[in-house]
N, C-alpha and C positions, 0 to 999 in steps of 0.2 A: 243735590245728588250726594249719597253717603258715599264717604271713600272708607272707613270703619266704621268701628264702633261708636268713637268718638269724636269723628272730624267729618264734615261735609259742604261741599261748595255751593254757593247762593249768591246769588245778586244782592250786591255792597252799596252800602249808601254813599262810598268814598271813590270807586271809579269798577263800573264794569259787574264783576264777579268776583269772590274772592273764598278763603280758606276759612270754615269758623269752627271753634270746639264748640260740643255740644255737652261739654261738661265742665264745671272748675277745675283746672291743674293748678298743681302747688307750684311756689317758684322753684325755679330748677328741675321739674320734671319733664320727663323729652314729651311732644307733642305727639310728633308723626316723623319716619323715616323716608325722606325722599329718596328714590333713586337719581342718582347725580349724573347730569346731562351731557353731552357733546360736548369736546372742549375744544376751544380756536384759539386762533393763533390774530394776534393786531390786523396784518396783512390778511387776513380770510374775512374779515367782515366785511370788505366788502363788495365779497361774492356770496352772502349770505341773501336771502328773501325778507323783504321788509316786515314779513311777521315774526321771523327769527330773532331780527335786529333788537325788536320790544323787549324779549326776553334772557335779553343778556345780564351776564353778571361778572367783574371784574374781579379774578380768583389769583390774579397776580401780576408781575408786570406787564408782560401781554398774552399772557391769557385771560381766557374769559369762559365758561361756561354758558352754554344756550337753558336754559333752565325748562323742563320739563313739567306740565301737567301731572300734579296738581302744585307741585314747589313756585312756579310764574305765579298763580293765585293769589300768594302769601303776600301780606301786604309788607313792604318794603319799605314805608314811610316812615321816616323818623319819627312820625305822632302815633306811632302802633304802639296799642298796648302790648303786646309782643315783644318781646325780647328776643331777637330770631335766634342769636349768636348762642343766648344761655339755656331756650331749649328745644329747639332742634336740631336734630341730630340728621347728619346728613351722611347719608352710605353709601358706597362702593356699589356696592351690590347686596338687594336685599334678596 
């Protein structure tokens, strides 16, 4: 499925489905803009739904963000050739 021009979701040989450019970016060029997902709190996980759980992301001491389709995608392994930190850029509101 394309989400742009340049970026579209596919089945990963590494787990499930995931995020791939379908073009070379330079280092430090932004990929794609996610829009930034729900934010919880330690105590609310778990009242969260076990598909929610999956998609968490620890955005401080206790918060966490639920990460939203297509950013969950993005492969979050330390063995990513991705650099998530240097270039995606993550928004408020796109």
């Amino acid at each position: 499925m394309k989400i742009d021009k340049f970026i579209e979701i596919k089945k990963s040989e590494i787990e499930g489905i995931g995020v791939f450019a379908t073009k070379n970016f330079k280092e430090g060029e932004i990929v794609y803009s996610f829009k930034k997902g729900r934010i919880v709190g330690l105590d609310d996980i778990k009242n969260l739904p076990e598909g929610e759980k999956r998609y968490l992301d620890k955005i401080g001491d206790d918060e966490f963000e639920i990460m939203e389709p297509p950013a969950r995608q993005v492969n979050h392994s330390s063995r990513s050739r991705l650099n998530a930190a240097a270039v995606l850029k993550i928004a408020e509101n796109l």
